[in-house]
N, C-alpha and C positions, 0 to 999 in steps of 0.2 A: 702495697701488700707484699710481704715478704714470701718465696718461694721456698720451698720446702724441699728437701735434696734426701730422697726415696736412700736409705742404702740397705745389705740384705745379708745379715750377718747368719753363717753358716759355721761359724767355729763350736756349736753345740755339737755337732753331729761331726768333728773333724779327729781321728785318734791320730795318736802316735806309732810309728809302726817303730821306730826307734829315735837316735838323738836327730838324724839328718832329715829321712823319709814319715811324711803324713799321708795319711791314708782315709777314704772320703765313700761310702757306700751310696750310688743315685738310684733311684728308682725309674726306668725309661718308659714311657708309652711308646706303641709303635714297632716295639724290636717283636719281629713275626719269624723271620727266617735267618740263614745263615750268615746271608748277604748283608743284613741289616745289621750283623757281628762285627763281621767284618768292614762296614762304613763305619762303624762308629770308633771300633778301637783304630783303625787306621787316621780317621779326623783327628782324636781325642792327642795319639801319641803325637803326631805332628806339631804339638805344641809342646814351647821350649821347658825343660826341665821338668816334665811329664817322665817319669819312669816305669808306670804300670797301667796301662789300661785294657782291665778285661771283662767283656761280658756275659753272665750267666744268663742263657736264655730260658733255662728251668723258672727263675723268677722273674726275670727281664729285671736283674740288677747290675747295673755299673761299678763296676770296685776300680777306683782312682787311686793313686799313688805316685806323689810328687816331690822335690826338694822342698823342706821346710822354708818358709819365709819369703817365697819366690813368686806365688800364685795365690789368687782370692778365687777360693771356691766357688762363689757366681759367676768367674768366665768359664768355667765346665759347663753351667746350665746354659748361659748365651752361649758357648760353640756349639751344645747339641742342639739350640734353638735353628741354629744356622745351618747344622745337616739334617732339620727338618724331623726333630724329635724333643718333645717335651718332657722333662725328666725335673725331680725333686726330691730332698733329700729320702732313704731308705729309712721306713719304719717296718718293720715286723707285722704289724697290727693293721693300718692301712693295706701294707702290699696283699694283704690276705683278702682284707674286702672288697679292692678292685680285683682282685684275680678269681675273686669269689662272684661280684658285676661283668666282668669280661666274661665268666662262662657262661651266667644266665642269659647277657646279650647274643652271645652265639648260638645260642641253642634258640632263644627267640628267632634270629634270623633264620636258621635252620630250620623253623617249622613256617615260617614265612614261606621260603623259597620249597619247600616240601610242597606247601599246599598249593601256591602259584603251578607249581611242576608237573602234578596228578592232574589242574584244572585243565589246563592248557594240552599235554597227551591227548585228554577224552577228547578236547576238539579235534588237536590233529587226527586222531583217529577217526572223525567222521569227515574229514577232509580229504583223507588218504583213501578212505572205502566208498567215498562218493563218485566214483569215475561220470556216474551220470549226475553230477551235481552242477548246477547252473551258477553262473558269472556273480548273481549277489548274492546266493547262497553263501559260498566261497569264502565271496568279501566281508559278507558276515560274520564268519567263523573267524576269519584274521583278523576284526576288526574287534573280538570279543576276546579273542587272544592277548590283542595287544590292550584292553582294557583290564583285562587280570596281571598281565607279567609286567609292565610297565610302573606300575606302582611297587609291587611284588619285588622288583628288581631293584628301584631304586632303596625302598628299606632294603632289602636282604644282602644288597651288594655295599653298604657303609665300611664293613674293616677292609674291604680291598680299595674301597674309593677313596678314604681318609687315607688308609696307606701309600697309595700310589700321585694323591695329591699333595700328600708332606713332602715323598722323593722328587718331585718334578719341582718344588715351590723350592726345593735347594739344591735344584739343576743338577738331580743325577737319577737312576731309573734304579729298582729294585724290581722283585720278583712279580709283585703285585700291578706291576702297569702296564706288559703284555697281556694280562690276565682283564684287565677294566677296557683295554683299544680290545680285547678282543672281544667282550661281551656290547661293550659298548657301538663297534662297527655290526654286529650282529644284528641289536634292537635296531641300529636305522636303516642296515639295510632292508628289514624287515616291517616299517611302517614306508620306508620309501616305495617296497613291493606292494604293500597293502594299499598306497595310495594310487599306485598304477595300476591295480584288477589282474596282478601278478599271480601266477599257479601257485607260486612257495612261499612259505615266508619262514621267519626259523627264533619266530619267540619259542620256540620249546628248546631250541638248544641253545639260547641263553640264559634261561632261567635251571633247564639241568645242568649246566656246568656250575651255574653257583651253588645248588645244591649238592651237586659234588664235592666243590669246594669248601662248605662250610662245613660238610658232615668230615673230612679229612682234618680240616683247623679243629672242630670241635673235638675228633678224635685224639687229636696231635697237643690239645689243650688238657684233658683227663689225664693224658699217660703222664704231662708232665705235674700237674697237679698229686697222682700220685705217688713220684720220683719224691716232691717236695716234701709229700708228706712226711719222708721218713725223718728229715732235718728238721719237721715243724715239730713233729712228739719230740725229738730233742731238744725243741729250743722249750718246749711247755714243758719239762722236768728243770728249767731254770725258774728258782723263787727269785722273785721279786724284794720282799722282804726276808728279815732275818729275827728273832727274838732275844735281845742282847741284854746284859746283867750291865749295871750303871752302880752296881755294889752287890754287898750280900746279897740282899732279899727284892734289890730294886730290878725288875726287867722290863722293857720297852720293843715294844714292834716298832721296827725302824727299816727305813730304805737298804737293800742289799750295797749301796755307794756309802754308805754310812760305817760299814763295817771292815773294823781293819786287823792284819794280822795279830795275836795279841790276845782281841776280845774272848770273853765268852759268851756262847751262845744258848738257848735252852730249846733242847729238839723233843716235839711232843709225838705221843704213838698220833700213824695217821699221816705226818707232815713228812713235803719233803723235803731233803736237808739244802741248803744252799749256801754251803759252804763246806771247801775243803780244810780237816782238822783232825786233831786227835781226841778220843773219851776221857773227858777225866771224871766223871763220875757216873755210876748209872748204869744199868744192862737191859739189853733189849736186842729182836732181832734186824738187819736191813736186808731189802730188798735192792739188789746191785744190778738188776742180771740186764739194765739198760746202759750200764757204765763199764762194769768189768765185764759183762758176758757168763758171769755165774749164775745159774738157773735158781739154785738151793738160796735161802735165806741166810746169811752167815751172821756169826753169833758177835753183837757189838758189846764192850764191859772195856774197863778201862786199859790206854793205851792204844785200843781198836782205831785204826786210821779210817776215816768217813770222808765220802766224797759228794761233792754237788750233783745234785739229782736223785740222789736214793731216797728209797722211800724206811721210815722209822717205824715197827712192824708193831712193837708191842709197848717196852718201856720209853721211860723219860732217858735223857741225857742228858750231859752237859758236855759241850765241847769246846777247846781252845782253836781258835784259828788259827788254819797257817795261811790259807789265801780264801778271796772271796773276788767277785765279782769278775772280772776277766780273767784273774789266774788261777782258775781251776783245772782239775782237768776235764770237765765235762766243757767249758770251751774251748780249752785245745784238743776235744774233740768234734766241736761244732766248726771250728777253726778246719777242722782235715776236713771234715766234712764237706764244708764250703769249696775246698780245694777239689775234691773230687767232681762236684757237681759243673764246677766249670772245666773240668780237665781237658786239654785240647791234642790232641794226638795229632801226627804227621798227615793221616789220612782225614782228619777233621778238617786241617791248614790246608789241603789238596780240594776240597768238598769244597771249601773255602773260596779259594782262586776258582773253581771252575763255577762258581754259582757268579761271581763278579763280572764272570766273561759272559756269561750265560743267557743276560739281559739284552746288551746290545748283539748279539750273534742273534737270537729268536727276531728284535727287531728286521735285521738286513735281511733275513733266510724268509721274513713272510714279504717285506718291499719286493725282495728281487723274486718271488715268487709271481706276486700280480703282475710285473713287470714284464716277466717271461712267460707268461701265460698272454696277454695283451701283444706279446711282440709274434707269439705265435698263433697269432690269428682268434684268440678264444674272448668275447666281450666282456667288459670292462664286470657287468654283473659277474660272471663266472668267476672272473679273477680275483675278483675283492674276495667272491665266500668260501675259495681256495685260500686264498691268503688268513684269513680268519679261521679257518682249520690247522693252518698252520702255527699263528698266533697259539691257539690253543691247545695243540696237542704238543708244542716242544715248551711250555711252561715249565722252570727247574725246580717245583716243588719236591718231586723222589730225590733230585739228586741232594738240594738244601738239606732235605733229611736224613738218607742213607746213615750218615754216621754217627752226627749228634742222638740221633733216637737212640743209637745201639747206645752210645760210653752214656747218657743219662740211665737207659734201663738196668745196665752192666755198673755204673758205680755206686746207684739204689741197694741191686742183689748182693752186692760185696760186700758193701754195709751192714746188712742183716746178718751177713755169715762174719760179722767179727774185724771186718778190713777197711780201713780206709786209706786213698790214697792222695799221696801229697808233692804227686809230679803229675805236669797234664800230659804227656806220655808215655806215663808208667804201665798201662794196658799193653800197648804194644810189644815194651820191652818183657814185659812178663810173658806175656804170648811166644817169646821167642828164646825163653830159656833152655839149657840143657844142662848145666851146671847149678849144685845148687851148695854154699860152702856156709855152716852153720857155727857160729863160736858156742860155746857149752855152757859157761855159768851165764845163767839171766837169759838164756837162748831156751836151750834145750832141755834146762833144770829149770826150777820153778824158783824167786828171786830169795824167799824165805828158805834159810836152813832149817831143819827137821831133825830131831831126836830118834834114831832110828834102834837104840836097843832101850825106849824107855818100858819094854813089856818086864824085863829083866834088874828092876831097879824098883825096890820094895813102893808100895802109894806113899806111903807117911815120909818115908825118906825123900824121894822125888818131890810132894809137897813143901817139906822145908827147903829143899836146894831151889826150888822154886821162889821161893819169898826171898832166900837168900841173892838172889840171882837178879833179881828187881833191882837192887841197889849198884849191878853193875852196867855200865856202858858197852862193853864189848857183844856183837854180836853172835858169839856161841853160847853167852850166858844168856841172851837175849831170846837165842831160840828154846834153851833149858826154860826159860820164864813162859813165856808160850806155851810151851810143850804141857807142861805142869799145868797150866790156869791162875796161874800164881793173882791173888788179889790186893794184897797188903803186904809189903816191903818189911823184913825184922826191923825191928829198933834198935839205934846205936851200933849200925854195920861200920866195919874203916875196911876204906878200900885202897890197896896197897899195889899200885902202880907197879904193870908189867907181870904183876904175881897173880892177881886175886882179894878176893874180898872176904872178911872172916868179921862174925859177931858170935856172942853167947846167946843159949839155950836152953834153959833145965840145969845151969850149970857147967854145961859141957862147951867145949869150943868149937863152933863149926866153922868151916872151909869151903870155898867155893874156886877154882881159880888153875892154873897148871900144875899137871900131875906132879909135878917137884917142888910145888905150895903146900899140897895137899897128902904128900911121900907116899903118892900109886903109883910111882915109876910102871912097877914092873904089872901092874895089874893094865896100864894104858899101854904099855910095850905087849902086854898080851893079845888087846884087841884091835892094834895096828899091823899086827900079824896076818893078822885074820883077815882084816877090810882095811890095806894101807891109802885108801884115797878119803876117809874120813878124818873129820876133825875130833878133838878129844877137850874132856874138861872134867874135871876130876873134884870130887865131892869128899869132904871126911866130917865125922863127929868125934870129938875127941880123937885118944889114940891110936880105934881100937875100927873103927870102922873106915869104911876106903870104899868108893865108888866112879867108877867112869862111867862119864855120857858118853857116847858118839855119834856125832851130829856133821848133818852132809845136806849138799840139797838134792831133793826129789827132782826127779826126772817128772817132765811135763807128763801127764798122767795116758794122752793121745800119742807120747811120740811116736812109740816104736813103729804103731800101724801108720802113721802120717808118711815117712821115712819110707816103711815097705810098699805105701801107695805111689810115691816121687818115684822110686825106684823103678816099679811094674810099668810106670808111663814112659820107661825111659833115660830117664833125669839122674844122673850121675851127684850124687851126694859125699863131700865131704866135711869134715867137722876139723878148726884149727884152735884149739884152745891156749890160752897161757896159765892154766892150770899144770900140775904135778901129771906126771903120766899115769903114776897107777887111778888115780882118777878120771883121767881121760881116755884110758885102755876098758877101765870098768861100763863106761857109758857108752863108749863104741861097743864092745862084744853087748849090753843089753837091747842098742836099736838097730846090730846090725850094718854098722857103719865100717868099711872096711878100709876108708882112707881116712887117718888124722894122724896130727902133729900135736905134740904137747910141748907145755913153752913155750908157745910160739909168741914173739913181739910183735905192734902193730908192724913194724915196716915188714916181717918177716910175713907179715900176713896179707900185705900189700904184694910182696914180691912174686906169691903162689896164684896171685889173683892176677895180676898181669901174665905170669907163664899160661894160667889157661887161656888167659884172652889170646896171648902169640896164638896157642894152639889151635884157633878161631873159635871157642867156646865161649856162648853166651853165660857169665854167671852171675848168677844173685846171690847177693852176701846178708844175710839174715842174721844178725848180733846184737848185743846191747852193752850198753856202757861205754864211758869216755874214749876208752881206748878201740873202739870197733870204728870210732867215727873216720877216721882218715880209708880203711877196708872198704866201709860201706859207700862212700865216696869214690873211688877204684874202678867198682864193681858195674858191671851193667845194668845192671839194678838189685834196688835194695831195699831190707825191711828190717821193721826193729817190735819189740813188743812195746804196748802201751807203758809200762814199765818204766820203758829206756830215759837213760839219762837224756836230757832236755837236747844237747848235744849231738845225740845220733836221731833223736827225733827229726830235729830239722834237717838232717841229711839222707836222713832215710827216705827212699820213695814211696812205699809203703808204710801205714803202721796194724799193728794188729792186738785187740781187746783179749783178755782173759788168761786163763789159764794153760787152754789149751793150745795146741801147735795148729791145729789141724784149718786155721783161719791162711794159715801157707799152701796149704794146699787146694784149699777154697780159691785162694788168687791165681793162683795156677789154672785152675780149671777153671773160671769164669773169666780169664785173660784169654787163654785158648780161644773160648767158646765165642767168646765179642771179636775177635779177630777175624773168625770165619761167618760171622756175622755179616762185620765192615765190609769184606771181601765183596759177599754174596749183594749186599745193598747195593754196593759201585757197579758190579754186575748189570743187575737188574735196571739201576738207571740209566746204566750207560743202554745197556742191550736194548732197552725199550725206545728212547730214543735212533738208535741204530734204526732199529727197525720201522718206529713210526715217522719219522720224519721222510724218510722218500716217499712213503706212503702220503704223507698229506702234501708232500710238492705236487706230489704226481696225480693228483686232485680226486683219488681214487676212496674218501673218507668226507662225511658231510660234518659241520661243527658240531652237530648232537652227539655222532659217534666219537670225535676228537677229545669232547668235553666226557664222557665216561673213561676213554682210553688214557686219560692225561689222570682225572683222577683216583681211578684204579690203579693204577702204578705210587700213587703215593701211598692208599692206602695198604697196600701191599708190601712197603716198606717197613711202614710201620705197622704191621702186624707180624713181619719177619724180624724186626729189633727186639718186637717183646719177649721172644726167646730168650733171647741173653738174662731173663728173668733166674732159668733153670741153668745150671752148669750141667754138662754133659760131654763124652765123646764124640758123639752122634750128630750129626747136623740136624 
């Protein structure tokens, strides 16, 4: 009989992250706390030609990233087998409905260990008020104790006892296995008391601590459930399918992998679009306001650029593709997305190390505790249920969480207000800004140029320079076509390179093009007088008529208050454009900006960004476009709009959705706000520990009180992170 050789191909689920690095998403059971982050990315990178390993414990997923052609993705699943964690490849759909079975299991437990909790009380309490109760009375009550919590305990206590037996079966402790020796030394000391006709016994404060415990997990499980949600309605505005034309009349519902730059598409009222493209036929409204952040409906007709995820309000389209399926931008929004959710800050990697330390320190501090209680005279009983006070009130559940809770709740809230961030300690740096230096086109100004005297420019006339204006490629004429609604392009235009574009009309010649195409010299010399930071583009019909546009971009429609809000907090603002000056003096005097440079180069703009830094000034460099990238790079941190060139995307720490600015100031303020947050968490876990651990050496707290005291402080934590929900001053 021949043998069969199992092997376990995982190259479906393997992408590219570019030519060299693959990149591999795991789904882990098991990962509970900090400490279980940090074992696994410390195992994971340890092996050779491994260059990324990080874990989200929002979903408890593994994002791997290795040299191409070096590593077979089943030794990732065999080494986390070996640190004592079972993991398989990341689905969406799966990870949902175990995370969906993991809460109902905990909540199960939870009303397990609830109702064991209440049984078990009512007896102590006739135990405790019996002073005249007799010797098998007593035994009774203990012996009926331990017939409720004994069961009660072993179901309710499975995710610490599975957890703490996977870390021991791969010879290392986490947080959960002081937590199980302490429940666990608890119920035997207490059927070894019930078997001796002992006064105590202490099934109630083994079954309230798991009770405690599970209502903290199950607590600690919703806030993240809810974090996740905002990335899950992101990932459910990605279709699946797409409706592709295979000729004129022929269309086909086909796989979103199916479809490539090129095609076209047909987007019906109702659906949402799943793919990034331009209209070319068809008008109708979309709904953006989960892509761009615009609330209002905006008006789709052709040319209209359409993105993955929007919803199509009323009519049909047709759209050509420009990308689908990964390169959109609604997943290089899920793409930040993801980055913020794992984002790791300085005080995260602190939380980190001391949760590592934290396991064997709680071990030695409860040993040498019976020890020293035994060596000073006090019997071996006492010192064990000292030691088990101890076990259980220095558990590093508060501190595991202190921080992860705040940056999960904090890059949730960021997200709603329009930010996401794409450094895992961009929180911190934002939190500690004081400078804030803004470049002006595609920053401060909105990326479309605008028609800003078409009130002054007849409709019929603005109509034709409209149509006219279709058949050019330059972007001034591109905003005249805009501006107008222009639908259909004149027939038989020629377009005359450098100059403009001219066809007939009623007989007459029209002009589209510079004002010395079109002999408005003096009429565009007039309105550059008047507004020298606009652009101009001049219109005639025949010989006899003559028209200028002038066309500039809008200022983001929130700055100036954005600006006077940075300012009132403190925050020193300047603007370095490589714009013309009367353009960049015009924008500074409307928002208020009292320090800018015009013309400025990138290095010239690198140069201002290092003098503030001499000056010890924290600054963030907020720009967009090719030339901001090396700036924003520079800077102490940095942010770009959703907009930005691909380029400053990935350099920027931040990025920020829509139109408005005020998504900058949103970061500001809910950087602040997670900061003092963080602070306050460290506090409280540190402070509490301070305080209760002499307390339980000094045998002056029994395990029932240990097991509230240990998880009240977690819960505490995290009800102080959910803060960070609200941006505010105020603590």
């Amino acid at each position: 009989m021949t043998a069969t050789l199992l092997t376990r191909d995982f190259s479906h689920y393997v992408k590219d992250v570019d030519a060299q690095i693959a990149h591999l998403d795991l789904a882990v059971e098991g990962v509970s706390c900090a400490g279980c982050m940090a074992k696994i990315e410390r195992g994971l990178s340890a092996m050779p030609d491994v260059t990324r390993a990080r874990v989200n414990l929002t979903d408890r997923r593994l994002a791997i990233e290795w040299k191409k052609g070096t590593l077979d993705p089943a030794q990732f699943i065999d080494r986390l087998a070996e640190l004592g964690y079972k993991a398989y490849p990341f689905e969406p759909v799966r990870a949902e409905l175990d995370e969906a079975d993991r809460s109902k299991f905990l909540l199960t437990c939870l009303g397990v260990a609830a109702f064991a909790s209440m049984n078990v009380m009512m007896l102590s309490v006739a135990v405790w008020a019996g002073s005249d109760m007799t010797q098998d009375t007593r035994d009774f009550f203990h012996w009926l104790s331990a017939l409720v919590v004994l069961p009660c305990a072993a179901y309710a206590g499975q995710p610490f006892f599975t957890s703490a037996f996977r870390a021991l079966r791969a010879r290392s402790v986490n947080m959960d296995v002081p937590i199980c020796i302490g429940v666990t030394l608890a119920l035997a000391m207490s059927l070894v008391e019930t078997v001796n006709h002992a006064e105590h016994a202490y099934f109630d404060a083994a079954i309230m601590l798991l009770t405690f415990l599970l209502a903290g997990r199950f607590l600690d499980q919703k806030m993240r459930q809810r974090t996740r949600a905002v990335a899950g309605n992101l990932a459910a505005l990605k279709a699946e399918t797409a409706t592709k034309f295979f000729g004129a009349d022929e269309i086909r519902e086909v796989p979103i992998a199916a479809v490539e730059p090129g095609d076209i598409v047909l987007l019906r009222p109702g659906q949402r679009c799943s793919v990034d493209g331009e209209v070319i036929e068809g008008r109708s409204e979309l709904d953006q306001s989960l892509i761009t952040g615009e609330t209002l409906h905006a008006q789709a007709e052709r040319g209209t650029q359409v993105y993955a995820g929007t919803l199509n309000i009323s009519g049909t389209l047709r759209v050509r593709v420009a990308a689908a399926a990964e390169g959109t931008l609604l997943s290089e929004i899920s793409r930040l997305l993801e980055n913020a959710l794992q984002a790791r800050s300085h005080y995260v990697r602190l939380a980190d190390r001391a949760s590592r330390l934290y396991a064997p320190l709680v071990h030695a501090a409860a040993l040498l505790t019976m020890l020293g209680w035994v060596a000073w005279g006090a019997s071996w009983h006492d010192a064990i249920v000292t030691a088990i006070a101890v076990l259980i009130i220095t558990c590093p559940c508060a501190l595991g969480l202190a921080i992860p809770a705040v940056q999960t709740v904090a890059a949730g809230a960021m997200f709603r207000s329009g930010v996401l961030l794409n450094s895992g300690d961009s929180i911190e740096r934002v939190a500690g800004v004081d400078t804030i230096v803004f470049d002006k086109t595609g920053t401060l100004t909105l990326p479309e140029l605008d028609v800003v005297n078409a009130g002054s420019v007849p409709a019929e006339v603005f109509n034709l320079a409209g149509r006219l204006a279709l058949a050019s490629h330059h972007p001034v004429a591109a905003a005249v076509a805009r501006a107008a609604g222009a639908k259909s392009p004149l027939a038989e235009v020629v377009e005359e390179p450098g100059q403009g574009v001219r066809g007939f009309v009623g007989g007459h010649e029209v002009k589209l093009g510079s004002p010395a195409y079109c002999h408005a010299e003096s009429l565009a010399n007039e309105i550059l007088s008047q507004d020298p930071e606009v652009s101009v583009v001049a219109f005639s019909r025949g010989s006899s008529e003559h028209y200028v546009f002038a066309v500039r971009q809008r200022l983001r429609p929130d700055a100036a208050s954005v600006i006077a809000a940075l300012q009132k907090q403190g925050i020193a603002v300047e603007m370095l454009s490589g714009d013309r000056e009367p353009a960049v003096r015009h924008a500074a005097d409307a928002l208020g900006i009292s320090v800018w440079r015009a013309g400025v180069k990138p290095a010239d703009k690198i140069a201002r960004i290092e003098e503030l830094k001499r000056q010890g000034r924290k600054v963030m460099m907020v720009g967009d476009g090719m030339n901001d990238a090396p700036s924003l790079a520079a800077a102490t941190v940095s942010m770009s709009p959703i907009s930005a060139a691909h380029l400053s995307q990935a350099t920027a720490d931040l990025v920020f959705l829509g139109n408005e600015l005020s998504p900058v100031l949103a970061a500001v303020d809910y950087s602040r706000k997670a900061m003092r947050l963080m602070r306050q968490n460290l506090g409280l876990a540190i402070g509490y520990n301070v305080l209760a651990v002499p307390i339980a050496i000094a045998g002056l707290t029994t395990p029932l009180i240990a097991a509230i005291a240990m998880s009240g402080s977690s819960v505490l934590v995290m009800l102080n992170a959910i803060r960070a929900r609200h941006a505010g001053q105020g603590d």
